[in-house]
C-alpha positions as CSV (number, residue, x, y, z in Angstrom):
1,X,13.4,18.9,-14.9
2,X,14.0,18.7,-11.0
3,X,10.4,20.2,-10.3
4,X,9.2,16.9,-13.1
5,X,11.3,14.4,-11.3
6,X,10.3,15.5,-7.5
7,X,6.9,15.2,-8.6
8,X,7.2,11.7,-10.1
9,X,9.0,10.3,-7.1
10,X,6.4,11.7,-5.3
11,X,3.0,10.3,-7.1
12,X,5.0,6.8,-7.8
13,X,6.4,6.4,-4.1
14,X,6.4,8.9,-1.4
15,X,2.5,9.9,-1.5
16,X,1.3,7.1,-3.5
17,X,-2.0,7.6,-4.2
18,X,-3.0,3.9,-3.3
19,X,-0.6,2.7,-0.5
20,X,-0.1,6.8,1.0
21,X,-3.4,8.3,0.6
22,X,-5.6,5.3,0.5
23,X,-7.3,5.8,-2.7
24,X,-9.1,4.1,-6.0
25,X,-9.5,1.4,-3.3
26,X,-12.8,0.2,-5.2
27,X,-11.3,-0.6,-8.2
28,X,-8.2,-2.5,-6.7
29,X,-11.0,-5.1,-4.7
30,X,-13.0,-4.9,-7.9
31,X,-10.5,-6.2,-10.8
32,X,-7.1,-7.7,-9.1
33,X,-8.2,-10.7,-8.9
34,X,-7.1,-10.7,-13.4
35,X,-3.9,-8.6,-14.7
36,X,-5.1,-8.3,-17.8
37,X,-8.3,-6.7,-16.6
38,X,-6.0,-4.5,-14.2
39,X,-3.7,-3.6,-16.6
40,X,-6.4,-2.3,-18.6
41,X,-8.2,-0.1,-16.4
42,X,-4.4,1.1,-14.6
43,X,-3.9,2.7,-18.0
44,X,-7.1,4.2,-18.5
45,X,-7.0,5.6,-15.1
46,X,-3.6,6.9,-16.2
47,X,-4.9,8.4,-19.3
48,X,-8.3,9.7,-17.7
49,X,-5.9,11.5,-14.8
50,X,-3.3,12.2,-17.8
51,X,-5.9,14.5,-20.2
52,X,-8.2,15.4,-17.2
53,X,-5.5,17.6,-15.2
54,X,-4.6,18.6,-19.0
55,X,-8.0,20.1,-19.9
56,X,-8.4,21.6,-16.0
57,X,-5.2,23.1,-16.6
58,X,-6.0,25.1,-19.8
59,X,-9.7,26.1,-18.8
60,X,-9.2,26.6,-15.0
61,X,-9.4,30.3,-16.1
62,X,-12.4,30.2,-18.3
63,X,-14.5,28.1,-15.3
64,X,-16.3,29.9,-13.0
65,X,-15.5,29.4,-9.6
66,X,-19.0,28.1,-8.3
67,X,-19.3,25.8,-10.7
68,X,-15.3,24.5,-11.1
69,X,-16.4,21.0,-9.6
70,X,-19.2,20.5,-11.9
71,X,-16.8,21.1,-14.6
72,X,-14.2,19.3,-13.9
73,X,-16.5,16.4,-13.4
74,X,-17.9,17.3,-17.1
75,X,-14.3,17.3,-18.2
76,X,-13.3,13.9,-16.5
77,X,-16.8,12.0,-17.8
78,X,-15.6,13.1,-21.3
79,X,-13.0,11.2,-21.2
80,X,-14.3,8.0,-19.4
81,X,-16.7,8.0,-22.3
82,X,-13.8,8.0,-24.5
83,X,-12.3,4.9,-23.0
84,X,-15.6,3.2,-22.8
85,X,-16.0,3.6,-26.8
86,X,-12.8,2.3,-27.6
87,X,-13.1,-1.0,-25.2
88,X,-16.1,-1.4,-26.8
89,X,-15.0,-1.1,-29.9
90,X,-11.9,-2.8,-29.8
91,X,-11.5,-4.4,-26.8
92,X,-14.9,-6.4,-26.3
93,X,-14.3,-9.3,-24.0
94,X,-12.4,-7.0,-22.0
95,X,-15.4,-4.6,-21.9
96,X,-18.1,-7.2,-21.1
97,X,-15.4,-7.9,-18.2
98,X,-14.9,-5.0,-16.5
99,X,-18.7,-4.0,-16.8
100,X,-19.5,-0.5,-14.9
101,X,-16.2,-0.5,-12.9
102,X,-15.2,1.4,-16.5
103,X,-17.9,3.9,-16.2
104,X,-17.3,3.9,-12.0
105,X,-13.5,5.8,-13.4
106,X,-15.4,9.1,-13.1
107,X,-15.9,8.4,-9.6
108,X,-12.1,7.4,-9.0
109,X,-11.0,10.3,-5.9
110,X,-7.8,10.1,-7.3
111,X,-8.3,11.5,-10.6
112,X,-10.9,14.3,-9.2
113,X,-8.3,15.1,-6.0
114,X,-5.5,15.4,-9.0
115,X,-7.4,17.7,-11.0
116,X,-8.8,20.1,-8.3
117,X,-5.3,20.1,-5.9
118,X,-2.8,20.5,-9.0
119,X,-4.3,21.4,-12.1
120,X,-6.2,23.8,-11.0
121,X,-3.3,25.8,-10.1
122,X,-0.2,24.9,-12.0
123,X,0.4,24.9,-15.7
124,X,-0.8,22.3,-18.4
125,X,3.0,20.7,-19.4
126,X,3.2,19.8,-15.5
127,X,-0.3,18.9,-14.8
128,X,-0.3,16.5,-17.7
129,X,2.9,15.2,-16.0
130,X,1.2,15.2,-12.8
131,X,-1.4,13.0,-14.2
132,X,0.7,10.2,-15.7
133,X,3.0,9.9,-12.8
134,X,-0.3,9.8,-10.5
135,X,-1.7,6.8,-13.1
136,X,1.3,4.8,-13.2
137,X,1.8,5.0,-8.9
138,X,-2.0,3.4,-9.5
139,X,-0.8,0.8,-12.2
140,X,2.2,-0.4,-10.1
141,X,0.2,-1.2,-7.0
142,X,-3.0,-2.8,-8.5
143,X,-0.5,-4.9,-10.4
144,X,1.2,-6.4,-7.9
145,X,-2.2,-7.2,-6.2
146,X,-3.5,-8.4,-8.9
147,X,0.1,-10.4,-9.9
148,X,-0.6,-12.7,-6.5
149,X,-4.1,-12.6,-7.0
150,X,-4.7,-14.5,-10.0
151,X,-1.2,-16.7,-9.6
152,X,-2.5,-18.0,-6.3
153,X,-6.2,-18.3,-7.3
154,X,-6.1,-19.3,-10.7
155,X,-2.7,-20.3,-11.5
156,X,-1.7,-18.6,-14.3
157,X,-0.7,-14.9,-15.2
158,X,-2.0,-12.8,-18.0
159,X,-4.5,-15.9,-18.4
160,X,-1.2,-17.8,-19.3
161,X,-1.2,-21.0,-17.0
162,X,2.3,-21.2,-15.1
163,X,1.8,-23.4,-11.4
164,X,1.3,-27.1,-12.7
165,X,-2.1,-28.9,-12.7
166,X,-1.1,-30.0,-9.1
167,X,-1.4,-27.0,-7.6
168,X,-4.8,-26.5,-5.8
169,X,-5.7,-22.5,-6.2
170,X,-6.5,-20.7,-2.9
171,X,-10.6,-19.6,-3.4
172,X,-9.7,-16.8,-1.0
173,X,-7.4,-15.3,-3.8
174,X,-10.4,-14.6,-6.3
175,X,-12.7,-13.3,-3.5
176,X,-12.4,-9.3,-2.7
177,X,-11.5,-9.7,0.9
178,X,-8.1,-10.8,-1.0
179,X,-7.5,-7.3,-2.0
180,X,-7.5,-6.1,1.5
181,X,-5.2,-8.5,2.6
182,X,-2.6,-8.2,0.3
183,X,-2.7,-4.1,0.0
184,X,-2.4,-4.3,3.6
185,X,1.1,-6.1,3.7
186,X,2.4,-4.4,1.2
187,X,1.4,-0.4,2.8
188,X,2.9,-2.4,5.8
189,X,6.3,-3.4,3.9
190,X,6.6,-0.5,1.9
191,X,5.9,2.3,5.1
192,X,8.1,-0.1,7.1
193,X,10.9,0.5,4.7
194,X,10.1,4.1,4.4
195,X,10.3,4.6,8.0
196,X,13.7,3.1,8.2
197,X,14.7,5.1,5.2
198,X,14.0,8.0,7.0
199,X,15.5,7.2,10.3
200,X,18.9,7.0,8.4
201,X,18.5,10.2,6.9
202,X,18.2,11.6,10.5
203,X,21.1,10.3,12.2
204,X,23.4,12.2,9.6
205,X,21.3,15.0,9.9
206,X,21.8,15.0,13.4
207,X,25.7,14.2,13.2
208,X,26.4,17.4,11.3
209,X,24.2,19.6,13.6
């Protein structure tokens, strides 16, 4: 239970995949700018990364060495073709939207950086663990990019319009460049808090030596 919860905290705040280790940073310029979009492709990520880990996990033995990456590739294509179907299938519009960023999730460092630096060595219960935790640190981020994304350039949230006909939406907001801008306050408010956080933890330390 401890070893579950260290590694969530981990994956959702202390080595965040996005604001930590700089990662998936295509997709969040590619489809902030909509949270319904995002929210879509933050949980297939999650269940891509989620399965992905789970399969390495069970058939890191059974891979050959030389070819592990190919495999895991293999393994995480499988899935992204899994996704893709049901979109398609059930999600159309939503498909049509995202166009190849869907079929670009095979690409996505995060999930292939999952799969070869933890699944590859640790068991299948913890590497599926691994996987959501390292999804859902995605999700949160590209959410709240995407949350002042589409309020300030389109006014509305979840395609829902909130900010009255008055307001006049900021074009910036739907171009890319936006992205950049706002990921770059938030890694600067969120390491800003982290370093503070962990300036307190010294001085006690510090105390009792």
């Amino acid at each position: 239970m401890n070893t579950a919860k260290n590694l969530a905290k981990e994956n959702i705040w202390n080595n965040n995949p996005v604001f930590v280790q700089i990662l998936g940073i295509c997709s969040t310029l590619a489809v902030t700018n909509n949270l319904t979009n995002t929210f879509i492709m933050t949980v297939s990520v999650t269940f891509v990364t989620a399965f992905s880990n789970l399969s390495v996990s069970i058939l890191k033995n059974y891979i050959p060495r030389k070819v592990r990456m190919i495999m895991q590739t293999l393994i995480i294509a499988f899935f992204v073709i899994i996704v893709d179907i049901m979109l398609r299938a059930y999600l159309p519009d939503i498909s049509k939207s995202l166009g190849p960023y869907v079929g670009l999730i095979i690409t996505n460092c995060i999930i292939m950086g999952r799969a070869e630096a933890f699944a590859q060595s640790n068991s299948p219960l913890i590497s599926f663990w691994d996987g959501i935790t390292s999804g859902v640190g995605y999700m949160w981020v590209l959410m709240i990019i995407a949350f002042f994304r589409e309020l300030l350039g389109f006014g509305t949230l979840f395609g829902i319009k909130i900010l009255s006909s008055e307001f006049t939406p900021w074009t910036i907001m739907v171009m890319a460049p936006s992205a950049f801008f706002i990921l770059g306050i938030l890694i600067w408010i969120v390491k800003t808090n982290m370093m503070r956080q962990d300036e307190k933890n010294e001085i006690p330390a510090k105390q009792t030596n």
